[in-house]
C-alpha positions as CSV (number, residue, x, y, z in Angstrom):
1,X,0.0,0.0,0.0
2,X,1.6,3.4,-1.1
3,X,1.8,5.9,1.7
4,X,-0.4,9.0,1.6
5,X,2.2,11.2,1.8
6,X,3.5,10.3,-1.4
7,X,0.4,11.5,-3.2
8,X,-0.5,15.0,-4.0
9,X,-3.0,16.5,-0.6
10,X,-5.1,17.9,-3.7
11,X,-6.0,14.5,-5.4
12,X,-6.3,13.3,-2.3
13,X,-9.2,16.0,-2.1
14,X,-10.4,14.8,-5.4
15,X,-10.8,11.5,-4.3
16,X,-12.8,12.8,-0.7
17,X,-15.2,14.9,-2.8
18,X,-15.7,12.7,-5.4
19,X,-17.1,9.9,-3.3
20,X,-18.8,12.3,-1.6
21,X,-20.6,13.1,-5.0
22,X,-20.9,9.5,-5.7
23,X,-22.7,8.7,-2.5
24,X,-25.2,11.9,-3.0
25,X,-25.9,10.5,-6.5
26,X,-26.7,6.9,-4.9
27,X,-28.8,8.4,-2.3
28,X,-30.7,10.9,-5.2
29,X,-31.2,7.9,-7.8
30,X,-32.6,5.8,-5.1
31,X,-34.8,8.5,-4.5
32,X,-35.8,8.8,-7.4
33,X,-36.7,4.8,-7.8
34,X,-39.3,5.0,-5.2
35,X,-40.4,8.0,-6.1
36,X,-41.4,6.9,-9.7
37,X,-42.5,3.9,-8.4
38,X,-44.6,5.2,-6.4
39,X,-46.3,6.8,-9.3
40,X,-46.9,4.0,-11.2
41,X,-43.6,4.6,-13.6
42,X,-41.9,1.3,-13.0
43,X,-40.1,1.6,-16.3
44,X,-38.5,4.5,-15.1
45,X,-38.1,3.1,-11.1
46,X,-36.2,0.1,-12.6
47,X,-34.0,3.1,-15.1
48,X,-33.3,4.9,-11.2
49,X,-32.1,1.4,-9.8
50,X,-29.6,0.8,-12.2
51,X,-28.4,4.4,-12.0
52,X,-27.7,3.7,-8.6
53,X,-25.7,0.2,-8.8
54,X,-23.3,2.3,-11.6
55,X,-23.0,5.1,-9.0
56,X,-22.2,2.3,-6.1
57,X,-19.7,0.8,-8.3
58,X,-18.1,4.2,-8.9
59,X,-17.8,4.3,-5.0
60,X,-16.2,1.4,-5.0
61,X,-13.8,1.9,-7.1
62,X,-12.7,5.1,-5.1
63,X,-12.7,3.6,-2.1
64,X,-10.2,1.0,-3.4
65,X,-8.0,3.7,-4.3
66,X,-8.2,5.9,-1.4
67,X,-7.0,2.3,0.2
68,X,-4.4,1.9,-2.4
69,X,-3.3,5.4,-2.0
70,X,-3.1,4.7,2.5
71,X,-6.3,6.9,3.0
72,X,-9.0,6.3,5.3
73,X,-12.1,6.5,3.2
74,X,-14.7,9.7,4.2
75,X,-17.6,10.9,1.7
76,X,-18.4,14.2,4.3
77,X,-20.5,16.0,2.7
78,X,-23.3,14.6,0.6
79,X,-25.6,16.5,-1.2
80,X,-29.5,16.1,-0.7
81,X,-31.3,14.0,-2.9
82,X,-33.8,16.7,-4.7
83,X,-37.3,15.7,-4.8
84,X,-40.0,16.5,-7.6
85,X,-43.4,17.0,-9.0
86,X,-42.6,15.1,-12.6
87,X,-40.0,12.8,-14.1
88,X,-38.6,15.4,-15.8
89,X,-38.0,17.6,-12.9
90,X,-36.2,14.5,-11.4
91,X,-33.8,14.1,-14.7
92,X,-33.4,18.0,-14.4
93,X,-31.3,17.2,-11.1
94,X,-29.5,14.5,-12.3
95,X,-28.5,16.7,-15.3
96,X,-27.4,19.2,-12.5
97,X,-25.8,16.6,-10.3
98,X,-23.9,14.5,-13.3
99,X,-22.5,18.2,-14.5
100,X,-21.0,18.5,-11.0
101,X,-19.7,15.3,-10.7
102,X,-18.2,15.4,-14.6
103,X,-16.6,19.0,-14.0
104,X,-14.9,17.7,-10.3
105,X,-13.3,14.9,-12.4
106,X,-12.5,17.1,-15.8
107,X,-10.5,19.4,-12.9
108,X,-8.7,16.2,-11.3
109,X,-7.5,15.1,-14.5
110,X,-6.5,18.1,-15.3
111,X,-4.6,18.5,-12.1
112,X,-2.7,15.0,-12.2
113,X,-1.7,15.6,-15.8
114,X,-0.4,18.9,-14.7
115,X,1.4,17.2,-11.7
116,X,2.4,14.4,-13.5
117,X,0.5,11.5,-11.7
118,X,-0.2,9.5,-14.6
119,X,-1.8,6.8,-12.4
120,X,-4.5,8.9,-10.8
121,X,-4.6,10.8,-14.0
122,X,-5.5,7.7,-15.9
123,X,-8.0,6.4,-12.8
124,X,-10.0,10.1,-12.9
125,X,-10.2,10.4,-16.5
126,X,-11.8,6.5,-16.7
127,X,-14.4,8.0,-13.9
128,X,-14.8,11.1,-16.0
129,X,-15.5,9.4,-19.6
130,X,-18.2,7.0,-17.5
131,X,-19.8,10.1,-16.1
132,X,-19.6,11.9,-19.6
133,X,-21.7,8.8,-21.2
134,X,-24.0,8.5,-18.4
135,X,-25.0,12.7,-18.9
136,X,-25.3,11.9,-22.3
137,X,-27.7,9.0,-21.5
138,X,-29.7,11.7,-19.2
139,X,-30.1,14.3,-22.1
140,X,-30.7,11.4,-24.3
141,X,-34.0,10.7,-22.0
142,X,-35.1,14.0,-21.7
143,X,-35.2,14.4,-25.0
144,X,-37.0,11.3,-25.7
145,X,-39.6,12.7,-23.4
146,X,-40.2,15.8,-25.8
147,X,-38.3,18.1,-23.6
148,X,-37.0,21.5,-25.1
149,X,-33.2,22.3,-24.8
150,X,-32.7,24.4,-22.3
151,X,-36.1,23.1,-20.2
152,X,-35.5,24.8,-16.7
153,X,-37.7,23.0,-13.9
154,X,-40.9,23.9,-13.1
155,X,-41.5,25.2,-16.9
156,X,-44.9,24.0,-18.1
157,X,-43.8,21.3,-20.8
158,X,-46.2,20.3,-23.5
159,X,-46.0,16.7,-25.1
């Protein structure tokens, strides 16, 4: 196991706040899976589920190199999952959340090519390509459901 001390303090803030963020998207997706269940949209409940086994596996994958990397895992700050009225308000905050989680990576690659950590470089970049495809596959839905570009929530949406 290779000593913390060895690795950059600011990917090792990376690595806090993106399992943070990976933790508030499991709690939000599973939100959201009860939620549209209870509404009788089990098409989209069984969608939210499997949102939330990627997002777990992300967190996994962290933790391991938090280990790797001598670090005591600690997600402290998660974000609350964000209730709605309609589906698409729901995919309005996973469009929000998967931004934030996409821009934290783009930023920590960044960084570790910068520094010259290839090997944390590589591992953020993997996270941020996965997080890239799952935004797409977001958008993708909303506009499958007839929503505008640039929809904001609570915007009266005519299908």
């Amino acid at each position: 196991m290779r000593q913390a001390t060895t690795t950059h303090i600011r990917i090792l803030g990376y690595l806090g706040r993106a399992l943070s963020l990976e933790y508030s998207a499991i709690q939000q997706y599973m939100t959201q899976a009860v939620l549209t269940e209870s509404w009788g949209l089990t098409d989209a409940a069984v969608r939210f589920r499997q949102e939330t086994v990627e997002e777990m596996q992300h967190a996994d994958r962290i933790i391991q190199q938090m280990l790797r990397l001598g670090v005591v895992p600690n997600a402290s700050q998660l974000n609350p999952a964000r209730p709605a009225r309609n589906l698409v308000d729901l995919l309005q905050h996973d469009v929000a959340l998967e931004a934030e989680i996409v821009a934290l990576y783009a930023e920590a690659t960044r960084f570790c090519e910068r520094l010259g950590d290839v090997e944390n470089g590589e591992f953020f970049n993997t996270l941020l390509q996965e997080e890239l495809e799952h935004a797409r596959s977001i958008e993708d839905w909303l506009k499958s459901l007839g929503v505008p570009p640039g929809y904001r929530e609570g915007e009266r949406v005519y299908f």
